[in-house]
C-alpha atoms as a printed R data frame, in Angstrom:
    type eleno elety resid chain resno       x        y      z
1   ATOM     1    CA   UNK     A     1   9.009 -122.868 15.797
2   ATOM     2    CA   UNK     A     2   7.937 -122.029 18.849
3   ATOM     3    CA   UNK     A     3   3.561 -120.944 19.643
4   ATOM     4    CA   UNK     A     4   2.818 -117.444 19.103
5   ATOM     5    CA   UNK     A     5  -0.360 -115.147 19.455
6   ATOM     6    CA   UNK     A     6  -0.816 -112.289 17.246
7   ATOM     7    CA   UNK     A     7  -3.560 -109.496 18.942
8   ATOM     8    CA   UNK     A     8  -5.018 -105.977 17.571
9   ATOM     9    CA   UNK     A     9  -6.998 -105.989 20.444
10  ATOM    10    CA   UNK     A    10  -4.542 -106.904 23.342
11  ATOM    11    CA   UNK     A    11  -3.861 -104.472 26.364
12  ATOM    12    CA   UNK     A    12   0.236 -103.870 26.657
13  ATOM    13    CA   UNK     A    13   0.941 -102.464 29.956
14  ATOM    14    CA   UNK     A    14   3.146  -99.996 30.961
15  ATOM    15    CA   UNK     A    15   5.659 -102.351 32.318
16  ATOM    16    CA   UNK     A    16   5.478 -104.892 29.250
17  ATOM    17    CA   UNK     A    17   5.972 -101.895 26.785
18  ATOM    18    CA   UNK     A    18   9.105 -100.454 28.805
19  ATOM    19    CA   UNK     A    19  10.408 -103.705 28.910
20  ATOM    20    CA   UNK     A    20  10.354 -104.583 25.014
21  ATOM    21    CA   UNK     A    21  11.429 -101.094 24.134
22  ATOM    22    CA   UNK     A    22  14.734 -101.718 26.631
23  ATOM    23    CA   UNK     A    23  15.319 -105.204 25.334
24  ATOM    24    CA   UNK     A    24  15.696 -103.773 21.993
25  ATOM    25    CA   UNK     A    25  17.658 -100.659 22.881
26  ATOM    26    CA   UNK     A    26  15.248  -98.305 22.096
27  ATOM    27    CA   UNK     A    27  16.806  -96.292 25.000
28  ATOM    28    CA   UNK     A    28  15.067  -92.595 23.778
29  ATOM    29    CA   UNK     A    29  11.792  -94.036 24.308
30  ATOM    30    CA   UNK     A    30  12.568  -95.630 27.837
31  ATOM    31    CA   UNK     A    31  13.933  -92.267 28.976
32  ATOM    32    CA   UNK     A    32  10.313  -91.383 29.531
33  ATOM    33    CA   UNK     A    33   8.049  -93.683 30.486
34  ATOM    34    CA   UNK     A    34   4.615  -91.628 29.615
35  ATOM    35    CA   UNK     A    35   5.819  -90.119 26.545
36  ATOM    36    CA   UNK     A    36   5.938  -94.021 25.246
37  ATOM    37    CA   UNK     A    37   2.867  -94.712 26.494
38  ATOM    38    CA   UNK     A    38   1.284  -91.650 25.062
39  ATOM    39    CA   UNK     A    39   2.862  -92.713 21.640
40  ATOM    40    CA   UNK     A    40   1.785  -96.009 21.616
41  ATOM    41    CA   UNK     A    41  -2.076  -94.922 22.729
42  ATOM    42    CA   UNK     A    42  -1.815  -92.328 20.320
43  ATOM    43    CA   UNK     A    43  -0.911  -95.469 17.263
44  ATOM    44    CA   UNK     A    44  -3.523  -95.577 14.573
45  ATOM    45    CA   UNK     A    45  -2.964  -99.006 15.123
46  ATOM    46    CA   UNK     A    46  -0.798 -101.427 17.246
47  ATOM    47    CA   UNK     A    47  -0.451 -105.126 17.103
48  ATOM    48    CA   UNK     A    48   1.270 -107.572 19.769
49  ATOM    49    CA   UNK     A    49   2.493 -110.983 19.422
50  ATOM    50    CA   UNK     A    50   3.169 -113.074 22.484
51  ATOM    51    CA   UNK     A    51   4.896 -116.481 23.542
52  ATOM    52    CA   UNK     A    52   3.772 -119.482 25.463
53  ATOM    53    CA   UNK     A    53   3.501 -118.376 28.342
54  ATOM    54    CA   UNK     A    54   1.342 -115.154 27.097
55  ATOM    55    CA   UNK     A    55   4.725 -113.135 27.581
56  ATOM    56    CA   UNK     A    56   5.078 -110.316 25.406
57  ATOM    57    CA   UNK     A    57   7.709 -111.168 22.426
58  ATOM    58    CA   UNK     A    58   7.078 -108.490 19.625
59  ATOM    59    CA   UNK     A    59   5.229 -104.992 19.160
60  ATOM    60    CA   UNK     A    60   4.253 -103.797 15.908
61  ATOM    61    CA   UNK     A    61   2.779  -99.699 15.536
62  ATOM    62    CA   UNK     A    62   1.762  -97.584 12.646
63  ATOM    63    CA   UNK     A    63  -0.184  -94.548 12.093
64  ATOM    64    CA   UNK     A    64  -2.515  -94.149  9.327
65  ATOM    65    CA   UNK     A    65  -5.147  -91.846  7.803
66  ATOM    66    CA   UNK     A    66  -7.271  -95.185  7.084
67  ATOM    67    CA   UNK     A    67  -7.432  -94.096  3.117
68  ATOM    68    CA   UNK     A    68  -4.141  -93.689  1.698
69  ATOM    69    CA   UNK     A    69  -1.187  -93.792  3.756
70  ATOM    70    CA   UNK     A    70   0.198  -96.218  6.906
71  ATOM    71    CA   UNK     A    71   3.383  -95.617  8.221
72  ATOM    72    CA   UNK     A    72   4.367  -98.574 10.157
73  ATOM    73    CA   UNK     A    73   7.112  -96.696 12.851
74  ATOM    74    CA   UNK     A    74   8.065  -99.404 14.958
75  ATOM    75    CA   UNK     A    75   8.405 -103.506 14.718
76  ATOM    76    CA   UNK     A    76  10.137 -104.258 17.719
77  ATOM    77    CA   UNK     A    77  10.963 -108.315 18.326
78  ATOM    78    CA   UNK     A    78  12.576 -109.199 21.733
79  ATOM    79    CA   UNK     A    79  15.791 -111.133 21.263
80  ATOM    80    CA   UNK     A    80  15.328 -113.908 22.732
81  ATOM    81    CA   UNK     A    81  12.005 -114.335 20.121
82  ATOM    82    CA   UNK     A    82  13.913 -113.790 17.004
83  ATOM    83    CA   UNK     A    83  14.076 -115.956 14.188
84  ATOM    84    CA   UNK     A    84  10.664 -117.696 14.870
85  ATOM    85    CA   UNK     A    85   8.985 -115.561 12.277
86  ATOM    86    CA   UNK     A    86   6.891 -113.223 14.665
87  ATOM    87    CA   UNK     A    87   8.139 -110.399 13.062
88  ATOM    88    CA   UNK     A    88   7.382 -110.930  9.419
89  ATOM    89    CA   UNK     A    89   3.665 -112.315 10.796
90  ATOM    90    CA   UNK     A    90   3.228 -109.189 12.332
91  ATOM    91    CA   UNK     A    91   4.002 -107.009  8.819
92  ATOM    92    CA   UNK     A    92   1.684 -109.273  7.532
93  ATOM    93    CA   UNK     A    93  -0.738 -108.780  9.999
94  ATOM    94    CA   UNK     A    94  -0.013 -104.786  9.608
95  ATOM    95    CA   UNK     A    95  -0.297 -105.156  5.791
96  ATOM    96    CA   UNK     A    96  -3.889 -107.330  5.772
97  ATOM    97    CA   UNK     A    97  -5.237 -105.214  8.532
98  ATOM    98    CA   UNK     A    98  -4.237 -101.849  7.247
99  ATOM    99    CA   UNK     A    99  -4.380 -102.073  3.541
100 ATOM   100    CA   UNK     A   100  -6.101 -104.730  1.589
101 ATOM   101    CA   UNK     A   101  -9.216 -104.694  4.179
102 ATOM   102    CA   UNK     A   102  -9.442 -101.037  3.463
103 ATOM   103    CA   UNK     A   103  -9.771 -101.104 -0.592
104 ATOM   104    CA   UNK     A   104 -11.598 -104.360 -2.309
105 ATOM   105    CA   UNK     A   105  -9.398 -103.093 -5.108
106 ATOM   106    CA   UNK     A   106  -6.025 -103.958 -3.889
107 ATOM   107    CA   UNK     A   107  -4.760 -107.679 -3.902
108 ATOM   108    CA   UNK     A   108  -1.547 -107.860 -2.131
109 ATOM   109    CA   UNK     A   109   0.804 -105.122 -0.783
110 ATOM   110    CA   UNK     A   110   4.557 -105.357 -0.805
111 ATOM   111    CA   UNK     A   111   6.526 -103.349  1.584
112 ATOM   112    CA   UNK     A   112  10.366 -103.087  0.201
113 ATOM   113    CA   UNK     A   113  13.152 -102.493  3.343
114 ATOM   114    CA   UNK     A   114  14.367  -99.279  3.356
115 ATOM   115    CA   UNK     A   115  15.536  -96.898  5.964
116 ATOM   116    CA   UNK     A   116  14.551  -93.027  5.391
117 ATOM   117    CA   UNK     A   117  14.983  -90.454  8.309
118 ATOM   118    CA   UNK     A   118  16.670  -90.944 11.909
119 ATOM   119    CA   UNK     A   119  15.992  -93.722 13.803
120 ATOM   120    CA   UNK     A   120  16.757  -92.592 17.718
121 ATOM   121    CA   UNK     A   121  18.414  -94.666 20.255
């Protein structure tokens, strides 16, 4: 597997963020560059994984309340980065982060794959 780098705290330009979302086909976010920008600024909380090379491979955004709810809207995982497990580290990284550092009372979260409501293209 190849090096990754998993960041809460990394900048994503404007460039690196239209360039994931295209990769990916997320073409109704690309349309407009500052409406994707706004959205991702606007993220309760967005995490970035990158390669060797400090490339960005994989963006992960939800939005929360910080109490009971997080809504994780978009894991996005360029192609040529798939199946090195960047993905499922950042869930994990969403899940630790979001949850279980929030309550002392909850052990472990489990998020189930389902698909409710419109996804755009």
């Amino acid at each position: 597997m190849s090096e990754f780098w998993i960041s809460s705290s990394d900048t994503v330009s404007d460039e690196e963020l239209l360039f994931l979302y295209s990769s990916v086909g997320r073409t109704a976010y690309t349309r407009d560059p500052d409406v994707l920008t706004r959205a991702i600024r606007g993220s309760s909380f967005v995490v970035s994984a990158r390669g060797p090379q400090r490339e960005l491979w994989d963006l992960a955004r939800a939005i929360s309340d910080d109490v009971t709810i997080c809504y994780l809207q978009d894991i996005l995982v360029r192609p040529d980065a798939r199946r090195a497990g960047v993905g499922r580290a950042l869930l994990e990284h969403v899940q630790q982060t979001q949850w279980a550092a929030e309550d002392p009372r909850i052990e472990s979260v489990s998020m189930r794959p389902i698909r409710l409501g419109l996804s755009l293209r």
